[in-house]
C-alpha positions as CSV (number, residue, x, y, z in Angstrom):
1,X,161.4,58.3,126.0
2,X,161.4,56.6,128.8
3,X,159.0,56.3,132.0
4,X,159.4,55.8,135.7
5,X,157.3,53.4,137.8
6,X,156.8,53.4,141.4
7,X,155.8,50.6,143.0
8,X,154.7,49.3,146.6
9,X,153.1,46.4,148.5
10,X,151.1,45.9,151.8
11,X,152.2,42.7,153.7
12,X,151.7,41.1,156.9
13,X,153.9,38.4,157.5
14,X,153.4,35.3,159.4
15,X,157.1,33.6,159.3
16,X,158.3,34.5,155.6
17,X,158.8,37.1,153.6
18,X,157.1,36.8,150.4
19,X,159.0,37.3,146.9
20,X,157.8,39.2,143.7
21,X,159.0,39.1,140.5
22,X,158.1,41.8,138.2
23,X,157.7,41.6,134.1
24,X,157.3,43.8,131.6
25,X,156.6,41.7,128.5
26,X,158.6,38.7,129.0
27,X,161.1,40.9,130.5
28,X,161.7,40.2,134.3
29,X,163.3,43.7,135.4
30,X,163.2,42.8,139.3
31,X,162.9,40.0,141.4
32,X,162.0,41.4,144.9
33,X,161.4,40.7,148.9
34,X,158.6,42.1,149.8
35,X,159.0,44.0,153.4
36,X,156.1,44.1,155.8
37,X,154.5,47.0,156.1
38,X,150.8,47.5,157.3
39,X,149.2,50.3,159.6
40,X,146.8,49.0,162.1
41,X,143.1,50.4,160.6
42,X,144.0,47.9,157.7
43,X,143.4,45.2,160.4
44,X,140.3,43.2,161.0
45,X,139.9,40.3,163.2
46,X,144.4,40.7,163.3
47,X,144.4,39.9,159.4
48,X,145.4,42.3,156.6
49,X,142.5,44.1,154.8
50,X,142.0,46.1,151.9
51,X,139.5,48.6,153.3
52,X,141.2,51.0,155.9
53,X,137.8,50.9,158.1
54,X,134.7,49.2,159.3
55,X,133.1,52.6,157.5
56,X,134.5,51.9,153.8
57,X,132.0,49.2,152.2
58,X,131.9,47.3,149.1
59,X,130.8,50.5,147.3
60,X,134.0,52.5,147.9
61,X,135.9,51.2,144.1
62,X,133.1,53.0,142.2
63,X,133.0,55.8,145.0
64,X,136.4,56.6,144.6
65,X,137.3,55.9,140.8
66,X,139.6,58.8,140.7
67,X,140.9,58.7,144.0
68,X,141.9,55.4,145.7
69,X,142.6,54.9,149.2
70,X,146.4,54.6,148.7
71,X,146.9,57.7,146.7
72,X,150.2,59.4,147.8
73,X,148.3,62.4,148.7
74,X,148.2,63.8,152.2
75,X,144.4,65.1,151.8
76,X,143.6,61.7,152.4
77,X,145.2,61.5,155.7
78,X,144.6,64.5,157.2
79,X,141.5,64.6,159.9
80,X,139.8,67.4,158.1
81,X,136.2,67.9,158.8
82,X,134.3,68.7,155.7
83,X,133.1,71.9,155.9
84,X,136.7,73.1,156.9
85,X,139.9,74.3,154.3
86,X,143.5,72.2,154.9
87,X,145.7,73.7,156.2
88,X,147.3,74.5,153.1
89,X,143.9,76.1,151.5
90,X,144.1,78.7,154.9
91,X,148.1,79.7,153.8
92,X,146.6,80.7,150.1
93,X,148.7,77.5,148.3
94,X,146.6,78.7,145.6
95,X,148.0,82.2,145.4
96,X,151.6,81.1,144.6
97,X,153.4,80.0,142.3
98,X,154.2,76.0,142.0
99,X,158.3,77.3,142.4
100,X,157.2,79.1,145.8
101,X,155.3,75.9,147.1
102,X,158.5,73.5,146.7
103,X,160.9,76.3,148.5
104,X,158.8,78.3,150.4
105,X,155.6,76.9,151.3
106,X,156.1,73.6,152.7
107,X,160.2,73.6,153.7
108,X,159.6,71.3,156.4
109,X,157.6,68.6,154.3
110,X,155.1,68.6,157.0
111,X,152.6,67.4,154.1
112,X,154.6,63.5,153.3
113,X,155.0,63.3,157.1
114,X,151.2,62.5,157.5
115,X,151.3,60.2,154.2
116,X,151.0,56.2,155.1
117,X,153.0,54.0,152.6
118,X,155.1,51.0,152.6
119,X,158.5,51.0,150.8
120,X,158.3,52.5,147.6
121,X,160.3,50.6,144.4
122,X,161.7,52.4,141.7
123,X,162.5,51.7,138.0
124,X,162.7,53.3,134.9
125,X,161.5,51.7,131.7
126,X,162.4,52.2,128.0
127,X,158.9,52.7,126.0
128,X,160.1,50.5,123.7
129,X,160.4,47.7,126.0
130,X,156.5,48.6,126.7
131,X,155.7,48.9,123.0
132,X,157.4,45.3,122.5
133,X,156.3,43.7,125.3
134,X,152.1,45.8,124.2
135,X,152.1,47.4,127.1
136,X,152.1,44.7,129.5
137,X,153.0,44.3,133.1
138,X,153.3,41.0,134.6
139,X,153.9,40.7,138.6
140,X,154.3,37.2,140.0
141,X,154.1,36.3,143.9
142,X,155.9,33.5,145.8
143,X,154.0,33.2,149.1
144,X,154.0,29.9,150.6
145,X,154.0,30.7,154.0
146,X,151.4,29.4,155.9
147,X,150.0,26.9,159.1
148,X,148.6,24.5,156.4
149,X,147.8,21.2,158.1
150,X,145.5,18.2,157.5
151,X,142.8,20.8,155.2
152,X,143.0,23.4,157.6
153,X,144.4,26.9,157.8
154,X,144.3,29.9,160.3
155,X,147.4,31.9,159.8
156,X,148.9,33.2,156.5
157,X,151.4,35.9,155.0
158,X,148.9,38.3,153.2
159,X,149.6,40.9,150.7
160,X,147.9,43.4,148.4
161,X,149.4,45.6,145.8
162,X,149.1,49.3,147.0
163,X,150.7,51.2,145.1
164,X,151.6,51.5,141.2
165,X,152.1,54.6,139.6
166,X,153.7,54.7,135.5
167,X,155.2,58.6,135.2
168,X,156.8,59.9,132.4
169,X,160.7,60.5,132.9
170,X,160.5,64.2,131.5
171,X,158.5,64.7,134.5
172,X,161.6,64.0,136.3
173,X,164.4,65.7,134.6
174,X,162.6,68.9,135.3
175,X,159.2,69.2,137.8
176,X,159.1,72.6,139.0
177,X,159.0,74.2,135.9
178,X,157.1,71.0,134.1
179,X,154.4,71.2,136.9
180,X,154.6,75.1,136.9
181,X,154.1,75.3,133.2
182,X,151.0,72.5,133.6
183,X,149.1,74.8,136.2
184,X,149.1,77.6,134.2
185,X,147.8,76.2,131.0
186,X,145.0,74.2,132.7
187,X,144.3,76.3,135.8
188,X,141.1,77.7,136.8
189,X,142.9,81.2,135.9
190,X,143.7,79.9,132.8
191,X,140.3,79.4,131.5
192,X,139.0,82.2,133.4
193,X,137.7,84.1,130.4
194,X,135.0,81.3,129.1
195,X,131.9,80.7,131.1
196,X,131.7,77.3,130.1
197,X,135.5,76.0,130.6
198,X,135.1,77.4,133.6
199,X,131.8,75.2,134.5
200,X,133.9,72.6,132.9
201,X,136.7,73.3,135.0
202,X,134.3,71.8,138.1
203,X,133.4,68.9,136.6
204,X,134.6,65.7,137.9
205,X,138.2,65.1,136.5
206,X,141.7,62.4,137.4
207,X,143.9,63.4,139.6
208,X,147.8,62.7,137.8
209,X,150.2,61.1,138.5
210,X,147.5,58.4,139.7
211,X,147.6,55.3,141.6
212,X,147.2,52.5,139.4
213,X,146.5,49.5,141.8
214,X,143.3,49.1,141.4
215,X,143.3,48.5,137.5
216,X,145.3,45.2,138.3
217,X,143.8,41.5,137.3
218,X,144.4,39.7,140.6
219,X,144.7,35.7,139.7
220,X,145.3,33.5,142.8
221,X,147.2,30.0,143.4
222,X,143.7,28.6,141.8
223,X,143.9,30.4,138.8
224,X,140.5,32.3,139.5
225,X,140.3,35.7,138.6
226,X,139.7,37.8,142.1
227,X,136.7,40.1,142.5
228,X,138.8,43.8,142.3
229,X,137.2,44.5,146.2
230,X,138.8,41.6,147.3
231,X,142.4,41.9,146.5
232,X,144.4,40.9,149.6
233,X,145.6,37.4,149.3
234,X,147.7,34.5,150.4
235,X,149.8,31.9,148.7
236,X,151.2,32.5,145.0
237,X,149.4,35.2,143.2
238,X,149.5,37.0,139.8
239,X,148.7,40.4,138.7
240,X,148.7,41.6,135.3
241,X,147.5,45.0,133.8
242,X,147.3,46.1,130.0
243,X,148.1,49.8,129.5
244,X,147.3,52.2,126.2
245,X,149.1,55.7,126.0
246,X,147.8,58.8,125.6
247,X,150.0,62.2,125.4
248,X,153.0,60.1,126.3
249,X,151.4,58.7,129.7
250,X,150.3,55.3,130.3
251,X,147.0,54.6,131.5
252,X,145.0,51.6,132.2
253,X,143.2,50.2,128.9
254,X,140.1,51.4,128.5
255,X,139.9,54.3,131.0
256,X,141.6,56.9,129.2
257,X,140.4,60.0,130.7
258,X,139.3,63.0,128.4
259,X,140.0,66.0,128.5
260,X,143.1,67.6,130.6
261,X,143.3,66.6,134.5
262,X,144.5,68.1,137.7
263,X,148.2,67.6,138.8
264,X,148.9,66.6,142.0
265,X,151.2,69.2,143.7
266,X,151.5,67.0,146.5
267,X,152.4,63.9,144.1
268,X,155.6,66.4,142.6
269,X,156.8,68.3,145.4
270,X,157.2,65.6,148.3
271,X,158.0,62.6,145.9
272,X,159.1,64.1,142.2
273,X,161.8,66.5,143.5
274,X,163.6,65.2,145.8
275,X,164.3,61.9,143.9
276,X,164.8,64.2,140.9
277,X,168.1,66.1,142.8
278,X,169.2,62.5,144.1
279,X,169.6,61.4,141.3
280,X,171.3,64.7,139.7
């Protein structure tokens, strides 16, 4: 078996383009340039932030457990008051089938035009590289760039990791009828018959394939260990993240979530399938 990773920074440069090299085990797979990319309610005082808005405080992590900021799903960027559907909701996406959503519904992909995200790296991994190197992933940052003079420093190139997502390939070699197959079995249809799966059904469960970011250990040129709400940095960095597998997907250790979880539709159709028939 094998699994896919996607993988994307935020970056605002100053002069130089920082570099990344990424490691799985002792395994470098990829040594990288890391493109700026950064939409302007990221920016506070002109520097790079983590939090999109004066609005998000220091409680959004344990807010937002489920769903981070940079999830590639375009219910995060739509301006949608809360008491009204999406767009989608109003056209009765949940009346059709998941083949009828990547042909029919959507042809236009008017849902990834509204989603924000830098350049998005691609690699596919051997699970026994992971199982060698115990499902480890290393990624290293050269960033030297800087107006360093005399003690004193104003201007920097700053970068967070935004987005890390570990898939499993079968998702790939097959997504309509994979996801298709998944949506029946754990719908709300599905479980229609039980009053409690379906008060079950409501609870609070992950989104998959989920953005992994935020499960990173940030350590900066210091060597000190970053508080997780303060991830954007400058000068060399390292981040490092210890998965565990469950049903043949990789989570980060010690969040394993129980139970089954919603798909993102989005996620498949606007990402999943079109690098699927690329690449056939």
């Amino acid at each position: 078996m094998k699994q896919v990773i996607f993988l994307g920074f935020y970056c605002q440069i100053y002069k130089k383009a920082p570099t990344a090299r990424i490691y799985v085990g002792d395994i470098m797979i990829d040594e990288i340039e890391i493109s700026e990319f950064y939409t302007e309610e990221y920016v506070r005082d002109k520097k790079l932030s983590f939090l999109s808005n004066e609005n998000v405080d220091s409680s959004f992590l344990s807010r937002q457990l489920h769903v981070g900021q940079n999830e590639l799903d375009p219910s995060l960027f739509e301006k949608n008051h809360i008491l009204d559907n999406f767009w989608w909701d109003k056209k009765g996406m949940s009346k059709i089938s998941f083949v009828e959503i990547c042909k029919e519904f959507d042809p236009e992909f008017n849902t990834l035009s509204n989603i924000k995200h830098p350049k998005i790296l691609v690699y596919v991994i051997d699970n026994e590289v992971l199982k060698t190197a115990q499902y480890e992933l290393r990624i290293e940052i050269k960033n030297a760039d800087s107006d360093y003079t005399n003690g004193f420093m104003s201007k920097s190139t700053l970068v967070y990791l935004s987005h890390f997502y570990i898939i499993p390939y079968s998702l790939f070699e097959d997504p309509i009828n994979y996801t298709e197959n998944f949506l029946q079995v754990y719908s709300r249809r599905g479980c229609s018959y039980n009053l409690r799966k379906i008060l079950q059904f409501y609870k609070k469960k992950v989104g998959w394939p989920l953005n992994l970011n935020q499960y990173f250990t940030l350590f900066d040129n210091t060597g000190k260990q970053r508080s997780k709400l303060d991830p954007v940095f400058g000068g060399d960095a390292v981040l490092h993240i210890t998965m565990e597998k469950k049903h043949n997907i990789y989570w980060p250790k010690g969040i394993t979530p129980k139970g089954f979880f919603y798909i993102n539709r989005f996620f498949v159709k606007d990402f999943v399938v079109p690098l699927s028939n690329k690449y056939k």
